[in-house]
C-alpha positions in Angstrom: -57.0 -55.5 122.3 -58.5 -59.2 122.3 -60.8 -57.6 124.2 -62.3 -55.4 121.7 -61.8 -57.6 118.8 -63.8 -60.2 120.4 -66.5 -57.5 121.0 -66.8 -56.7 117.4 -67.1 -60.0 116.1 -70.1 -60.4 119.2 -71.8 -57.6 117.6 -73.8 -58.0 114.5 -72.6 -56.7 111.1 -74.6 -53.7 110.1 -74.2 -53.5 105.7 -72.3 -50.3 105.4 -74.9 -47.3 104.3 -73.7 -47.4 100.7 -73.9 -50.9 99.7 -77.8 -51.5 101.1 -79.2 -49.2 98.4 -76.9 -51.1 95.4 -78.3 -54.6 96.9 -81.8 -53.8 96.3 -81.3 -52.0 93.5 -79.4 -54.9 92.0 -82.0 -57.7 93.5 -85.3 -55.3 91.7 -83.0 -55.4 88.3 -83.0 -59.1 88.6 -86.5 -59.6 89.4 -87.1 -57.0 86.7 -84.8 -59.0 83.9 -86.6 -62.2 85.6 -90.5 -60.7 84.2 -89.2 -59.6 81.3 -87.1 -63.0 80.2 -90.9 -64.7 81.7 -93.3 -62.7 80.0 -91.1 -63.3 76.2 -91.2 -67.0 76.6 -95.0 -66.8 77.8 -95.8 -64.8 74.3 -93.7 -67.2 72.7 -96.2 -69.9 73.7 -98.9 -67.8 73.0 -97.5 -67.2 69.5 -96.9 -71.0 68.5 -100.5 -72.4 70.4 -101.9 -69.9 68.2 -100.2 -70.6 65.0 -101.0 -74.5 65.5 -104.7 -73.6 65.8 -104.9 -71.3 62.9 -102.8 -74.2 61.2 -105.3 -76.7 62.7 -108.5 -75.2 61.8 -107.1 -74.7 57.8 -106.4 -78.4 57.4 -109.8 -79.3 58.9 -111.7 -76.9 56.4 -109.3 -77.9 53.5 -110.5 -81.4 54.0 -113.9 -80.8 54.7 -113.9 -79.0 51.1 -115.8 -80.3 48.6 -113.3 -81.0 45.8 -113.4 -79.7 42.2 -116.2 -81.7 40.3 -115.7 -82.8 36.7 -117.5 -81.2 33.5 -120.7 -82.5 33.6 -121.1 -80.9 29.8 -119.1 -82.9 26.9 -116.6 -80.5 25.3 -118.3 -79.4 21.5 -116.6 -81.9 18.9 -116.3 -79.3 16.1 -113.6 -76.0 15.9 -114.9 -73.6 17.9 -114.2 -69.7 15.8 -110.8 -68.2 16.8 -111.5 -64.8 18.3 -108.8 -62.5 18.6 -109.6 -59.5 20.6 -107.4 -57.2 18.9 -108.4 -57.8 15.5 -112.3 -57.5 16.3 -111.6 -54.3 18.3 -109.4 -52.5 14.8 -106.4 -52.4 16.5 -104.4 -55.1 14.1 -105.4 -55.9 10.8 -107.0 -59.3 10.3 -104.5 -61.9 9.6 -105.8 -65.2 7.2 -106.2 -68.1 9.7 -104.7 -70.0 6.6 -101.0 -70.1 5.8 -100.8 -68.5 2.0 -98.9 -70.3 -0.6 -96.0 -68.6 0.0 -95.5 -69.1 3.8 -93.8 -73.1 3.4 -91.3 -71.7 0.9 -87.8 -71.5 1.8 -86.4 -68.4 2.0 -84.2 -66.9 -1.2 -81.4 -64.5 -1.3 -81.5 -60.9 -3.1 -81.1 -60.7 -6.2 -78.1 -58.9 -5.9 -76.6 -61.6 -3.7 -77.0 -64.2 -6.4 -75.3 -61.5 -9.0 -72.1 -61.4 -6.7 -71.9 -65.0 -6.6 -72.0 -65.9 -10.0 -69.5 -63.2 -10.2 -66.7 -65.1 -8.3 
């Protein structure tokens, strides 16, 4: 009985048939999760290098632009005409550019408000 005990442990362990298969198939889905988890962080990179150049190149031409110049023409001194679009086209009648005597006045009750008052 020692006998043969000692015999197997002399021997080298063979895996058992059914477990060889789910080792390699377990080691190619780690290498497999391995170039995927990789390949993400490598676009990553890719993605923010590029972003800084785009970033990069828009400051450089931003402060390479000529900024905008003042009016070199003085601005007319007298009241340039009021156009109104709509007016010239027909659509609303022309309005006086004026207010008419009767636009500062205050407001006045009807007539039959001021009746029912001096009613009371």
């Amino acid at each position: 009985m020692a006998n043969s005990f000692l015999e197997r442990a002399m021997q080298p362990r063979e895996p058992e048939p059914s477990l060889a298969p789910l080792a390699a198939r377990k080691r190619s889905e780690t290498v497999h999760r391995l170039q995927i988890g990789l390949s993400g962080i490598a676009a990553m990179v890719l993605l923010v290098a590029l972003a800084d150049t785009i970033l990069a190149r828009a400051d450089q031409s931003e402060a390479s632009a000529v900024p905008e110049a003042a009016a070199t023409v003085e601005p007319a001194t007298g009241e340039a005409p009021k156009n109104d679009p709509l007016a010239e086209a027909g659509v609303v009648p022309d309005l006086p550019t004026s207010p008419g005597p009767g636009a500062g006045a205050t407001p006045t009750s009807p007539p039959d408000a001021r009746e029912s008052g001096a009613a009371q």
